[in-house]
N, C-alpha and C positions, 0 to 999 in steps of 0.2 A: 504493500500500500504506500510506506514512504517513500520509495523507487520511484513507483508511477506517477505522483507526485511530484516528484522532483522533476522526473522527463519529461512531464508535462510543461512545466513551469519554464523550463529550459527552454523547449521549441517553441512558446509561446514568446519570450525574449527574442529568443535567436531569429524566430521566424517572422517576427512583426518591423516591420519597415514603417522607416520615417513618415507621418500625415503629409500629405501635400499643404502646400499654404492655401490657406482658407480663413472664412471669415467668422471671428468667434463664432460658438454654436448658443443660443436660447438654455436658458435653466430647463432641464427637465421636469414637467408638471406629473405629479402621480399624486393619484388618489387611496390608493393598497397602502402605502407604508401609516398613516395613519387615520383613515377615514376621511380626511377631507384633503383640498384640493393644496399642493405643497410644489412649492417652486426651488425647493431641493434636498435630496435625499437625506435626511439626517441618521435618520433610522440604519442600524444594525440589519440591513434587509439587503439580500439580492435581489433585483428587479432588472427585469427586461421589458422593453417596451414594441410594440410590432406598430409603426404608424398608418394613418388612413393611406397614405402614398404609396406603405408596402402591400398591404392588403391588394389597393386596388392592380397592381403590377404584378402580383401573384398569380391573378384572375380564376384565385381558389375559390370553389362551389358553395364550400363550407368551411364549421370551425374547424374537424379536424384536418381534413386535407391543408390547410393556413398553418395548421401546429406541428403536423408530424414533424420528430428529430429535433424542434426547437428547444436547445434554453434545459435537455436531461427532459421533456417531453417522450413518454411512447404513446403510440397511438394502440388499443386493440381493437378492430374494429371485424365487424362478423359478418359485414356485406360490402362494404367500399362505397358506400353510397351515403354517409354520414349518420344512418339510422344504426341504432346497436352497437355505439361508437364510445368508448371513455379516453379519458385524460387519465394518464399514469405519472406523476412526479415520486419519485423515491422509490418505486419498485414494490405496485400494491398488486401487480395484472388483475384479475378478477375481480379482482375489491377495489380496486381506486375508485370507481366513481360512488363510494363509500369515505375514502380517505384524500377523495382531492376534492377542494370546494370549486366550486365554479360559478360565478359570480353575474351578473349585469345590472351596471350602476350602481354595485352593492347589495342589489337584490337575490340572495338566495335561487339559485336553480336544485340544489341535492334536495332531498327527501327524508327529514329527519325520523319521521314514522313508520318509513318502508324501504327495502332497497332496490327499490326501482332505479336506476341509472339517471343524472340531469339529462333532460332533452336539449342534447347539443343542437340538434336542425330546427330549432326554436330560434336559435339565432339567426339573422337573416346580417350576413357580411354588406347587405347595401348599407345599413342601417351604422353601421360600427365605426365610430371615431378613432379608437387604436386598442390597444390591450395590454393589459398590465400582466406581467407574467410575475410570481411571487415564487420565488424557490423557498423551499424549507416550509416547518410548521410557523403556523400562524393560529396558536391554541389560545391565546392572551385576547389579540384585537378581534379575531372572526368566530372562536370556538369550535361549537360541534362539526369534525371533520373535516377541520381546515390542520389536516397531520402530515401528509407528503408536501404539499404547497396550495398554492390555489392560484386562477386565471379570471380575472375584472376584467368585463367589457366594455369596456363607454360606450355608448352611442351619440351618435351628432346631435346636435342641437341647431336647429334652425337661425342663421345668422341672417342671411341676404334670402331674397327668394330665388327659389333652384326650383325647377323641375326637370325628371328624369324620367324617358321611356327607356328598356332595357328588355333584349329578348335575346334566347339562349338556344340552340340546339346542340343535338351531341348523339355519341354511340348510344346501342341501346332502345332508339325512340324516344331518347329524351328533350323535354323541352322546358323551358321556363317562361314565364312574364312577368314583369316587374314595372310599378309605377309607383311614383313618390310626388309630392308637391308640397315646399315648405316655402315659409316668411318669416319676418321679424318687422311687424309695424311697431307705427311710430309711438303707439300708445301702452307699448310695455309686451304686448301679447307676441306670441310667437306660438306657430306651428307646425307640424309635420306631421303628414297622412299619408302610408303608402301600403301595396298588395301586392302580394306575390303569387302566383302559382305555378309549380312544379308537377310533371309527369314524366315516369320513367321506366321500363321492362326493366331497368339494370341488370348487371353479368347473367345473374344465378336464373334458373327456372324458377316458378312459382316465388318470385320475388318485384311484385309490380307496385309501385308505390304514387299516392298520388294527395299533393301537401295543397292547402292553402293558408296562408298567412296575412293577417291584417293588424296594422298600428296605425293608431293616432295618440300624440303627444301632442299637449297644448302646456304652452309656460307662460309666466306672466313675471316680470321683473320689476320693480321699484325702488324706490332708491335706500331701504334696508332690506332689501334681500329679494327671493323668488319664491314662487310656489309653482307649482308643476303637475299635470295628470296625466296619466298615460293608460291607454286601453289597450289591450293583443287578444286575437282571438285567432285559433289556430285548427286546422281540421287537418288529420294525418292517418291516411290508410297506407298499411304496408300487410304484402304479404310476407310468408315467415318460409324461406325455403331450408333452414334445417342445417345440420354437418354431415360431413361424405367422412367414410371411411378410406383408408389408402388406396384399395385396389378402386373404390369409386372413383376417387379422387383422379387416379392415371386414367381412367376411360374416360371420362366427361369431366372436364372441373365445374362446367355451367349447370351440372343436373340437380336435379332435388329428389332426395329419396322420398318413395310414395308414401310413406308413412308420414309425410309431413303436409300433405297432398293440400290440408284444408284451412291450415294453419295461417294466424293470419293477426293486426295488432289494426283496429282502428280507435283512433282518441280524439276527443275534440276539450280543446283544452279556451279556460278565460283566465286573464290574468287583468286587474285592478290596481292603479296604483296613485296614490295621492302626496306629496311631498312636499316641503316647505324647507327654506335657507332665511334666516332670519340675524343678521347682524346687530347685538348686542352690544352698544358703540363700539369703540375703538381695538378692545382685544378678544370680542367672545363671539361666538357663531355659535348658533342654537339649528340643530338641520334635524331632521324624521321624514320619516316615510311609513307610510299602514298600504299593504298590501295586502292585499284577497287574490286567490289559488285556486282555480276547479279545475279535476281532471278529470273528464270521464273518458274509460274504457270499454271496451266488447274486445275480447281477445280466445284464440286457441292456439293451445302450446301441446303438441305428442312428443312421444319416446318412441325410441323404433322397438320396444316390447309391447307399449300398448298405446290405442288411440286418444287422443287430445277430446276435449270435451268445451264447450265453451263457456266461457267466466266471465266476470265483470270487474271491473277494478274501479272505486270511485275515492276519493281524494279533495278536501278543502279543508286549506292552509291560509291561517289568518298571520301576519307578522307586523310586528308594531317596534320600530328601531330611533327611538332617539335618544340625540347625544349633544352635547357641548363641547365643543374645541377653544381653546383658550392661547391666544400669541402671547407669552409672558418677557415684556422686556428685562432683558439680566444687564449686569455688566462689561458680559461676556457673551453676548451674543441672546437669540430669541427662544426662548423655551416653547415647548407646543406640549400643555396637555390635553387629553382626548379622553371623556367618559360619556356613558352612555349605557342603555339597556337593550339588547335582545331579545324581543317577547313572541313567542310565535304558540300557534295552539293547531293541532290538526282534527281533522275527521278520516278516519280513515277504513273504508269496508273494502274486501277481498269478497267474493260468492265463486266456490267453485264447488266440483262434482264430490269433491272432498268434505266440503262443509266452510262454512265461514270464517275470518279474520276478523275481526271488528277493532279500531283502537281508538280511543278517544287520550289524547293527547296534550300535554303542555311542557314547554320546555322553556324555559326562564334563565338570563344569565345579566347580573351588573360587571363593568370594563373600567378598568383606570390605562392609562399609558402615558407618561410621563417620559420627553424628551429634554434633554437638559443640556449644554455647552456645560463643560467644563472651563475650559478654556477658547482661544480661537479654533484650535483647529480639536478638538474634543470634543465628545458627544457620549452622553450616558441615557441610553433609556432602558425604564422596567417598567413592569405593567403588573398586574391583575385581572383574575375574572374567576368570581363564583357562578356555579349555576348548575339548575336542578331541572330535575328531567318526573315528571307524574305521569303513569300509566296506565290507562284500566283496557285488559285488553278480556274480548270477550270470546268463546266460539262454543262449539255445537254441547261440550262436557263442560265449560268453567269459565270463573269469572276471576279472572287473573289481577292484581292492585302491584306492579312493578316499579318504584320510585328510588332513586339514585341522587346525589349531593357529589359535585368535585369540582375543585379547586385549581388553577393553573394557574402561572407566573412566569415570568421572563426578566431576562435580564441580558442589557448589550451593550455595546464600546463602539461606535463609530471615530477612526482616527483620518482626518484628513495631512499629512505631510505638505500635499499641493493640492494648486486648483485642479488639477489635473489624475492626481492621485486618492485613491479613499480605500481602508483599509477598515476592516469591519470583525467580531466577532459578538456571538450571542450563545445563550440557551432556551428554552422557551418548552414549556412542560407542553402535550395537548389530550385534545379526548376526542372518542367516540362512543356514542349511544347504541348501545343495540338498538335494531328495529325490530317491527313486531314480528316480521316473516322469519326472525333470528331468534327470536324469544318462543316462538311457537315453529312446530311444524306439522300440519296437520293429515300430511299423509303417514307417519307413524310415530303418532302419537303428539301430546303438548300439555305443559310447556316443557323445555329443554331446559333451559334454566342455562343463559346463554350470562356472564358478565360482562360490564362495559367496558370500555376498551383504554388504556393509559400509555403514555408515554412522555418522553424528554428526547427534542431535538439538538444538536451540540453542532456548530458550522462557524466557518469562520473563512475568508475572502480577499479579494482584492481586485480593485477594480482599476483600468486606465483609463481616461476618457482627453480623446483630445482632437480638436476640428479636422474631421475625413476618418476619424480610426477610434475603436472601442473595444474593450479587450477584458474578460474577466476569468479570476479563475476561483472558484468555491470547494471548499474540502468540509465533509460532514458526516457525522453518527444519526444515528434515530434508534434508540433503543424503545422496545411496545411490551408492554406486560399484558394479559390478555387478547392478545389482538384479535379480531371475527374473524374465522372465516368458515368456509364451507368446504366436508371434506367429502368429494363423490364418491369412494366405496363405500362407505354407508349410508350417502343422500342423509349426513345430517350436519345442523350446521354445529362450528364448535369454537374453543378458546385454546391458539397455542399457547402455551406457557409463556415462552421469552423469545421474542426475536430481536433481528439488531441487521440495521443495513448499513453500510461504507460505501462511500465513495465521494468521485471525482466529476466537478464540472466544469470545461473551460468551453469559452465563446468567443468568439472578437466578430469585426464587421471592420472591413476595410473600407473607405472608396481611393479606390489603385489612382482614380484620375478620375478627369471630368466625365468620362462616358462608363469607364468599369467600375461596380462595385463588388465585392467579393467578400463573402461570409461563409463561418461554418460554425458548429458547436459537438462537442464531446462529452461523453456522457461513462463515466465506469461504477457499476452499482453491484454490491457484494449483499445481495440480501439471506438472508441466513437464518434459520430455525434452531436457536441456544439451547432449548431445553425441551423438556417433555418428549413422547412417543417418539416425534419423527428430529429429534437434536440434529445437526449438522448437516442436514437436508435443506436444499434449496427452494423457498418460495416459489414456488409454480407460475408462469406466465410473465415471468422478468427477464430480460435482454441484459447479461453482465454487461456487452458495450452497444452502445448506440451513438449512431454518427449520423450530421447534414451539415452537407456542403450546398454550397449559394451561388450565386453569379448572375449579375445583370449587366449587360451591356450597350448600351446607348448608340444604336444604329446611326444616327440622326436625332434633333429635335423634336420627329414624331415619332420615332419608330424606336420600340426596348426587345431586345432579347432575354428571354432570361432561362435559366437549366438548376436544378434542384435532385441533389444525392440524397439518398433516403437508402440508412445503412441500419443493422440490427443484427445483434447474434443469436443463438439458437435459444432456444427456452424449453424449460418443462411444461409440460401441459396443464392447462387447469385442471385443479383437483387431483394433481396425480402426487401427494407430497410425500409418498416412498420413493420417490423421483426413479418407477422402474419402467412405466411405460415409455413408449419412442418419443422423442424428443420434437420441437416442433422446429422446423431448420433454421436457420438464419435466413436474410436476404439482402441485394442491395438493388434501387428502383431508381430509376431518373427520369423527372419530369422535367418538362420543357415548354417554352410558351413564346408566342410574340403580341406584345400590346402596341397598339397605335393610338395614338390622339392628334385629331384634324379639327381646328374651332369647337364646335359642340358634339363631334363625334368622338366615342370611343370604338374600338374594336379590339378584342382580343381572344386569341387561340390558347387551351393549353391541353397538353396534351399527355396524360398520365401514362405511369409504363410505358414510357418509350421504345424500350429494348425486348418487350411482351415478353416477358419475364413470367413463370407461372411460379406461385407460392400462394403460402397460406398465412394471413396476418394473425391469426387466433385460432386454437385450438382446444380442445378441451378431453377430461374423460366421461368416457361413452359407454351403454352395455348395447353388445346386439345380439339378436335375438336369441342367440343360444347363453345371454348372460356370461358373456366373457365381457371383460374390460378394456378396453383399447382408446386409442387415441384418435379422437373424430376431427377432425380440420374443417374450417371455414377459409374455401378457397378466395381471395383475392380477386380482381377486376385486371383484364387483360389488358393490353394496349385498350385505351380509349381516349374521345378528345371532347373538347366542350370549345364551341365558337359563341363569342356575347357583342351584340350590336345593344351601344347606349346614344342616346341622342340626349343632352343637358341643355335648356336652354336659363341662362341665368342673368 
């Protein structure tokens, strides 16, 4: 581990060339390191930022295709089409979208109640201002399952009036429509209203999917602050084509086993949101937000031993988040404290052929976080956060009363040397709540009697930053005492004793000259099971290394080139943590694209799996029919390409 570190460390030096001269760069604005809007990093935080400019030059579909390989990101996704898709920081595979938060505006996407995955194709990239990448726990400022790191989306805010038509096709049968129309009058008000829809056969058989997506955001500013409303309504059919065994896999990778024939996830989802910024003169900000959540489902899910049956899944999530941010003039520079409460309450029914889920829900947490100069170039913050989790969860035999109390804290050293240099270490305790699908299992038997999940993050950093060129490298532990997870030879879920992951992150982002720019990032993660049944056995579904490489090239003033390495080592299977089934292989993928911009057109190509490359991004353990155990694959998306004509008039 200290090797690689070092040989990292080394080529990161050796390999980084001089910035070109350029013209200072703007403070960086981020919202993650302490809840409100901060014009420079003080905080003991790694932070990556992906701006509107990169996005759109990506002319990526969605969030994860924009993520894959960034920043110690893996992507595992079970159809390539952004549906069945998690965010993995620190090496959770299965469970990350359990242990990675994922954010917009601040607003909660996970599921405290249940472990349904965030709906990543919820996000709509027309919509997205930049994104905040946060490596490491963030147990103190965000809480429940912010343990491997978390990803904040901003979205635009209507400045000038824009309108945008936008239309998509691509392999597949795929297609999209996209329109938006915002302003900012004179009278304070500002808006933004736009609609999407999506249809697509993608790769697999019996995998047809078909999204609609609608937002309006209206803000209104005055001269102590904003208030804000925002409405989404969302309607998502997909079919569910299932995993292929190996001999399936080499005959067909597009097929769907029959046993999945009927299978199928339609949801229509609301989301409600009301907000206020309110300047309390000269050093205090008072911000909240009350959000309302409904999800309804119709879903069917089979095993290739027996047929799927169909359920319901329903879901509403109230959350009520306000907090005070305070600029405290020091001697020594500007203090930022940040408290606040996290109030969120669920509903939650499950109906299947098994019997019901029921959970009625509340989860409660108060935050301090305390940013402080020491000196000029010093920075100390610590934080706090109590908070308690009330359960009554119900089904067909018992009436369950599950309630939990814990505590988390941090503490970090931000050291700046130069304007150019920032040097960073922390520790930061975090948690996770069992949900109810982990607390019960009603196909044999409940409850399980699952405990909640603890840990302590330990990282420490260094960052360059200097006009044309950016370059980090992060070294970290996470040790977890009960961590969830799910173990497939016996379809139940359970509590490893003690686990512990290591490793290594380096990033930079060059621009070589006025036309090249040129990035990559690395990623080495030792996740490791310390004690209990399966000791010295490797976490299932983690990549020890993962690598992206970058490159845009500036054809012209209209015309960008750009190509994207997407690298991954081999992994264990889900649920296989005697680590004795086959292994799921490594790969490496390059995408490639060209963007054009003519006055108010845009055009862009990109063109995924270039080199049609066949693999499997996730794979899992399986019984078939003769109840042997093997490793089932969810095949990947071959070469395919997505063409986008936008027309902006502003």
């Amino acid at each position: 581990m200290k090797q690689l570190t070092a040989t990292l460390l080394t080529l990161i030096i050796a390999l980084t060339p001089s910035p070109l001269p350029a013209e200072t760069e703007l403070p960086m604005i981020v919202i993650s390191a302490s809840r409100s809007e901060q014009a420079s990093l003080q905080t003991p935080t790694s932070i990556s930022v992906i701006t509107r400019e990169e996005i759109e030059q990506s002319a990526a579909q969605n969030l994860p295709q924009l993520l894959n390989g960034r920043s110690g990101i893996q992507i595992n996704s079970l159809f390539g089409d952004g549906s069945g898709a998690t965010l993995d920081m620190r090496g959770f595979g299965a469970n990350a979208g359990a242990n990675t938060l994922v954010l917009v505006d601040g607003r909660r996407l996970n599921n405290a109640g249940d472990r349904a995955d965030p709906d990543l194709n919820s996000i709509d990239l027309h919509r997205v201002e930049r994104i905040e990448i946060v490596q490491g726990s963030a147990g103190t400022l965000f809480g429940n399952q912010a343990v491997g790191g978390m990803v904040n989306i901003i979205t635009r805010k209507a400045q000038d009036f824009v309108a945008d038509l936008s239309a998509e096709t691509g392999s597949y049968n795929g297609y999209e429509l996209y329109a938006n129309i915002s302003d900012r009058l004179d009278n304070g008000l500002a808006y933004r209203l736009s609609a999407n829809h999506r249809e697509s056969n993608n790769y697999r058989d019996n995998n047809d999917s078909d999204r609609e997506d609608f937002n309006l955001r209206v803000d209104y500013s005055h001269k102590n602050g904003d208030l804000f409303f925002e409405q989404q309504w969302i309607d998502d059919y997909q079919q569910q084509p299932g995993s292929l065994f190996k001999e399936e896999l080499e005959v067909d990778p597009r097929q769907s086993a029959a046993a999945y024939a009927g299978d199928f996830s339609d949801a229509e989802s609301t989301v409600s949101r009301l907000g206020i910024q309110h300047y309390l003169g000269l050093y205090w900000l008072f911000a909240g937000e009350l959000t309302y959540r409904e999800n309804k489902r119709e879903f069917q899910s089979s095993f290739r031993t027996f047929p799927g049956s169909r359920a319901t899944q329903d879901r509403e999530v109230m959350g009520l988040n306000p907090r005070f941010t305070g600029t405290l003039p020091l001697s020594t520079g500007e203090a930022t404290l940040t408290a606040g409460a996290d109030l969120e309450r669920t509903d939650y029914a499950l109906r299947t052929s098994f019997g019901p889920q029921l959970l009625d829900q509340s989860v409660d947490a108060l935050y301090l976080q305390l940013t402080t100069p020491m000196t000029a170039q010093i920075s100390v913050t610590a934080g706090l956060r109590h908070a308690r989790i009330d359960n009554q969860i119900d089904t067909d035999t018992s009436t369950d009363r599950l309630d939990d109390r814990v505590n988390a804290g941090s503490l970090g050293i931000t050291v700046r040397p130069s304007a150019a240099l920032r040097l960073f270490a922390r520790i930061d305790q975090n948690y996770r709540f069992a949900t109810v699908d982990e607390h019960t299992n009603v196909v044999f038997g409940q409850p399980v009697g699952i405990d909640n999940q603890t840990g302590v993050s330990y990282e420490t950093g260094i960052e360059w930053r200097r006009p044309g060129l950016r370059s980090k490298l992060v070294i970290y532990r996470l040790d977890l005492d009960k961590e969830i997870s799910f173990d497939a030879s016996g379809f139940v879920n359970t509590n490893l004793e003690e686990t512990r992951r290591k490793g290594v992150i380096a990033e930079t982002h060059w621009q070589a000259s006025r036309a090249i720019t040129l990035g990559g990032s690395f990623a080495y993660t030792d996740p490791t099971i310390t004690d209990g049944p399966f000791e010295d056995n490797r976490i299932p579904l983690v990549a020890t290394r993962s690598a992206q490489l970058s490159g845009d090239w500036g054809l012209s003033p209209n015309w960008t080139l750009f190509a994207t390495g997407v690298f991954s080592s081999e992994r264990v299977v889900d649920g296989d943590f005697n680590n004795d089934l086959a292994r799921l292989a490594g790969y490496g993928v390059l995408n490639a694209g060209l963007h054009h911009r003519s006055g108010p057109w845009r055009l862009s190509l990109r063109v995924d799996n270039l080199l049609d490359k066949q693999y499997a991004n996730s794979a899992a353990a399986g019984f078939d029919r003769s109840f042997t155990q093997r490793a089932a694959y969810f095949p990947a998306p071959a070469r395919n390409f997505r063409l986008t004509l936008n027309y902006r008039i502003e």
